[in-house]
C-alpha positions as CSV (number, residue, x, y, z in Angstrom):
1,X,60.6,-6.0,33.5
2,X,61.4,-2.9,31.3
3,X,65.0,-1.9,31.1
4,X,66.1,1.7,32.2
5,X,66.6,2.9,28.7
6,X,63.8,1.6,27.1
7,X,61.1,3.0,30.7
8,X,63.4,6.4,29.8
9,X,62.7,6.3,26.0
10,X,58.9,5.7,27.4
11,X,59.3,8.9,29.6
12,X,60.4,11.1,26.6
13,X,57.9,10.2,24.3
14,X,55.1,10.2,26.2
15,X,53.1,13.8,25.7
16,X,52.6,15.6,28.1
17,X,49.8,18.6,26.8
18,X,46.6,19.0,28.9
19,X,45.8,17.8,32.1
20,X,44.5,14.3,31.2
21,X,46.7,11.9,33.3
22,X,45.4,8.8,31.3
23,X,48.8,7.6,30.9
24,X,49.3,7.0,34.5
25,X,46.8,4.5,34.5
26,X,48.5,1.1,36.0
27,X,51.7,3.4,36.2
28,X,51.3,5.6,38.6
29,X,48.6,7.0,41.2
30,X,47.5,9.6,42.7
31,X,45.0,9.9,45.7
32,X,42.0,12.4,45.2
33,X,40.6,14.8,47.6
34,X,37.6,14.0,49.3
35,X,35.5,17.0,48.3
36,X,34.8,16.7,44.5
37,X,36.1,19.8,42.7
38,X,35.0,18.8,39.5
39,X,31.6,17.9,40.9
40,X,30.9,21.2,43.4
41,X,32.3,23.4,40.6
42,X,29.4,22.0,38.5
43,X,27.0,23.0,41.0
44,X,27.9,26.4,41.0
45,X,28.4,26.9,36.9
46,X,24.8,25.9,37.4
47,X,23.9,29.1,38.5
48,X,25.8,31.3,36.5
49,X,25.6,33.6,33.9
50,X,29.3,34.3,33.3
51,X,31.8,32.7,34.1
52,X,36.0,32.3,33.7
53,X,38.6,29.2,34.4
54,X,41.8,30.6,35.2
55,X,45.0,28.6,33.7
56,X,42.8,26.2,32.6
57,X,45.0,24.0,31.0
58,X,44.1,21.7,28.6
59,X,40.3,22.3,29.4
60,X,39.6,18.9,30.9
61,X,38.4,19.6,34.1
62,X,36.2,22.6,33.1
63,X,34.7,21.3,30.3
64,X,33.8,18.0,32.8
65,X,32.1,21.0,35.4
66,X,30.3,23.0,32.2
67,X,28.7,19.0,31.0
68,X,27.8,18.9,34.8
69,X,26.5,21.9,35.1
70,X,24.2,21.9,31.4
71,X,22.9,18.9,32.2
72,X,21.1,19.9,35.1
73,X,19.7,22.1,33.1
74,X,21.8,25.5,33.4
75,X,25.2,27.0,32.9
76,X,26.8,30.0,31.9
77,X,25.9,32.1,28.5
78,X,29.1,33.4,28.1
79,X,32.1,31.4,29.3
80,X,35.9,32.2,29.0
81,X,39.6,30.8,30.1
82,X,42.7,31.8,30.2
83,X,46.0,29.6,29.6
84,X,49.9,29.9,28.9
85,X,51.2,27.0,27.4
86,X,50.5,27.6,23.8
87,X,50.2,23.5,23.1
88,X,47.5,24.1,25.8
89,X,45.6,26.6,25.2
90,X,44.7,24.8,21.9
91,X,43.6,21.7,23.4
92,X,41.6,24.2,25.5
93,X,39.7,26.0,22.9
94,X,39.0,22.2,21.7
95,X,37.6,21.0,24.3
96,X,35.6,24.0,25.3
97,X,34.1,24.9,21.9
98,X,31.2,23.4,22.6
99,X,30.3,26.1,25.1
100,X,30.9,29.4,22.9
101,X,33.8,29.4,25.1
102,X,36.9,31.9,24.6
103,X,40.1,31.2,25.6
104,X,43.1,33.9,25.6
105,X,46.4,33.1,25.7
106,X,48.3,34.9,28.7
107,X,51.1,35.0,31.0
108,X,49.9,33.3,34.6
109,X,50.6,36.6,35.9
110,X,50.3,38.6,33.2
111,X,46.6,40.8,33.9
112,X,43.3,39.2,33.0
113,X,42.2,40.5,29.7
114,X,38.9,41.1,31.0
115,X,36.3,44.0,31.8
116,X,36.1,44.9,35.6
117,X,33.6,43.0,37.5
118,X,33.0,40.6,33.8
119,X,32.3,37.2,35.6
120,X,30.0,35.9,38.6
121,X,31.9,33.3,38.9
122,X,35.9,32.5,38.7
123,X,37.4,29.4,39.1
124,X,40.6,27.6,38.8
125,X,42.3,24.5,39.3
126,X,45.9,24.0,40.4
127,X,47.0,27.7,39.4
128,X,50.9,28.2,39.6
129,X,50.3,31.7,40.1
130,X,47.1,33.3,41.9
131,X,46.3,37.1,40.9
132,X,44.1,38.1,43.7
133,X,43.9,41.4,42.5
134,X,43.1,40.8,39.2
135,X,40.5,37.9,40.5
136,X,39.2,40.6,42.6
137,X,38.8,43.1,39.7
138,X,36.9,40.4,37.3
139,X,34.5,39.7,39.8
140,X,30.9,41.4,40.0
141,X,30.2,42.3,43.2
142,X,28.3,38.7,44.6
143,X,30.2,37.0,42.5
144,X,32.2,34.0,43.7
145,X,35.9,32.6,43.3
146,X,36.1,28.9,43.7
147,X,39.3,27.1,43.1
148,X,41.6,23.8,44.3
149,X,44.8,25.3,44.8
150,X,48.4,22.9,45.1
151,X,49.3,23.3,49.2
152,X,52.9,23.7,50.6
153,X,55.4,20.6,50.4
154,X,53.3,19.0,47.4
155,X,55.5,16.0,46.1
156,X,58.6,17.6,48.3
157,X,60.0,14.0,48.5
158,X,60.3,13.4,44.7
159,X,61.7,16.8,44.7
160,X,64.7,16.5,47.3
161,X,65.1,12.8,45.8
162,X,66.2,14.3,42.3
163,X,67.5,17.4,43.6
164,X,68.7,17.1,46.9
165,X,67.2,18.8,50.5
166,X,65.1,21.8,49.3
167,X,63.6,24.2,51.5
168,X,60.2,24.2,51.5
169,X,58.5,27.9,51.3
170,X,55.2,29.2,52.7
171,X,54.4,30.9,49.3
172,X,51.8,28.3,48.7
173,X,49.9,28.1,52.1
174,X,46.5,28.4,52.9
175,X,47.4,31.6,55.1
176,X,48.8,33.2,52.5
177,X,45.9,32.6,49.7
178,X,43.5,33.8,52.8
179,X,46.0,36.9,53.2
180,X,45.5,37.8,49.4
181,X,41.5,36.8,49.3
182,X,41.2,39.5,51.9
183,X,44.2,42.2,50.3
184,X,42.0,42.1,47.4
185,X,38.6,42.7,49.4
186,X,37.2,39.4,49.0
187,X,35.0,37.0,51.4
188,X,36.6,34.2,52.3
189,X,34.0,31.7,52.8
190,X,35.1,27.5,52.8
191,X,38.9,26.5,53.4
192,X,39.3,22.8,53.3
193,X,42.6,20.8,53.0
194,X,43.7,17.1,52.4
195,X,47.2,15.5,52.3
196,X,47.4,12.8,49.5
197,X,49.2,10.0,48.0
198,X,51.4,10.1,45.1
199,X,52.8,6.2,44.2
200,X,54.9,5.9,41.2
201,X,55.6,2.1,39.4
202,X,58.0,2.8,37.5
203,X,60.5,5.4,36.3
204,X,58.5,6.6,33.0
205,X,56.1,7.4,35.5
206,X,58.7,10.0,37.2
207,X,59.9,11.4,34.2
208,X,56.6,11.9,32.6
209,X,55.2,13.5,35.7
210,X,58.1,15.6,35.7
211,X,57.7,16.9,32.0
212,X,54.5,17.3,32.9
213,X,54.2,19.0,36.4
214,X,57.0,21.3,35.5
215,X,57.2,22.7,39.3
216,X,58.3,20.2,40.7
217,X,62.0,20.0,39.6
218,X,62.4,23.4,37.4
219,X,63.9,23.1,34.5
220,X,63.7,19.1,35.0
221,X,64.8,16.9,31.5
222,X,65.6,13.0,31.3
223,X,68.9,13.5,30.0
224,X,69.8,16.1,32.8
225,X,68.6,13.7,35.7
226,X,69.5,10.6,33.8
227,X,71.9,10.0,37.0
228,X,69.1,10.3,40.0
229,X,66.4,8.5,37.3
230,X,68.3,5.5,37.2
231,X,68.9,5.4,41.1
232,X,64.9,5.9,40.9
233,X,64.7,3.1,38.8
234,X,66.7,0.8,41.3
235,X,64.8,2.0,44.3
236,X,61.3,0.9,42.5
237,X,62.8,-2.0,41.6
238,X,63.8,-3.0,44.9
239,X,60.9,-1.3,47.0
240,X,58.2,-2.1,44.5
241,X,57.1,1.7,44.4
242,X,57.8,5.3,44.8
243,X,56.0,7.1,47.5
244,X,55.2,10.8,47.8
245,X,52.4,13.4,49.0
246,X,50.6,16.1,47.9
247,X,48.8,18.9,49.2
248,X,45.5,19.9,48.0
249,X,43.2,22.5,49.8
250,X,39.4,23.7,48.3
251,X,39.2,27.5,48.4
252,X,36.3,29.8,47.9
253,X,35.6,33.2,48.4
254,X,33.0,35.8,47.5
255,X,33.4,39.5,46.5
256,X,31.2,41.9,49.0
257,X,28.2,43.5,47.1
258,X,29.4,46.6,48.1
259,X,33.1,47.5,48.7
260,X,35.1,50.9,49.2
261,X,36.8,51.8,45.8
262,X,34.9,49.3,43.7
């Protein structure tokens, strides 16, 4: 078995740009909702004519919906993303290049740098940060915003195991995103939610994920939680695995063909 400084060496090393979780693989898992984001977002890019990922990452997952969606036979002309992570954003305009796609380089809650009602469809996937407003703006009127959005508690125990009891707010609920879909004049039209596992193998796994999933412990580094990584390491060894949840819920809304002020 891997000692704890060569699994920690592992952990730093290991990059951590984009959303593909390859690494993981035999390492770590991680259950997947049951509705198919990738797969329904595909259905809908279908139809479109223009359309925008917000915080898009590395581009994985919307490049994986625009392959869907050309081949059966339609898609979007013009296609755009945004992204904050500078390392990302590159791997973005990489992976969507094949699409004419353009990808800015913003703040998650800076403004989108985008025309008013630019895109009939918006979509995102795991924001950290949802704009209603500026979702709301983007939109043509008919157009859609379809998104998989992290729920409330996600990964809470691997939290309070590396940083003690934290309280767990409401700021990502479903009530609130259905609060801000309707502040912002929007139809909300399908809610769905699913509580998933999270199983870790070892203690690269951990400090990968948290490099990676920066929310979970802010302003998490190996050497800073070297202490509660190595009493990770003991409790995998003993138990075999580390065991978490995760909250995902499926949200889509539609902005009204005709709204006051818009």
């Amino acid at each position: 078995m891997n000692d704890l400084e060569e699994l920690l060496r592992e952990g730093a090393d290991a990059p951590v740009e984009g959303w593909d979780f390859s690494w993981f693989d035999g390492r770590a898992t991680e259950e997947r909702p049951p509705w198919g984001y990738a797969r329904r977002l595909a259905e809908r890019l279908t139809a479109a004519t223009a359309a925008l990922d917000v915080q898009t990452g590395g581009g994985e997952v919307f490049r994986e919906a625009l392959t869907g969606a050309r081949e059966a036979g339609g898609g979007p002309s013009r296609v755009a993303a945004t992204e904050s992570w500078a390392p990302n954003a590159a791997l973005a305009r990489e992976a969507l290049a094949p699409f004419g796609a353009s990808v800015a380089e913003v703040a998650d809650d800076a403004p989108l740098p985008f025309g008013d009602g630019a895109f009939d469809l918006v979509s995102s996937r795991h924001p950290t940060v949802v704009g209603w407003a500026g979702i709301g703006r983007v939109l043509a009127p008919g157009g859609t915003y379809f998104a998989q959005h992290v729920g409330v508690g996600t990964a809470a125990a691997l939290t309070d195991f590396m940083m003690g009891p934290q309280p767990v707010g409401d700021g990502r609920s479903v009530r609130r995103a259905v609060d801000g879909a309707k502040a912002a004049g929007l139809e909300v039209l399908d809610v769905r939610e699913a509580s998933l596992r999270l199983e870790f193998f070892d203690v690269a796994a951990v400090a990968v994920y948290l490099r990676k999933v920066i929310w979970i412990v802010p302003g998490f580094t190996i050497q800073r939680y070297r202490d509660r990584l190595a009493a990770m390491h003991e409790l995998i060894r003993r138990d075999g695995s580390f065991v978490a949840t995760t909250a995902r819920y499926l949200i889509e809304c539609r902005k009204p063909h005709a709204v006051d002020g818009w």
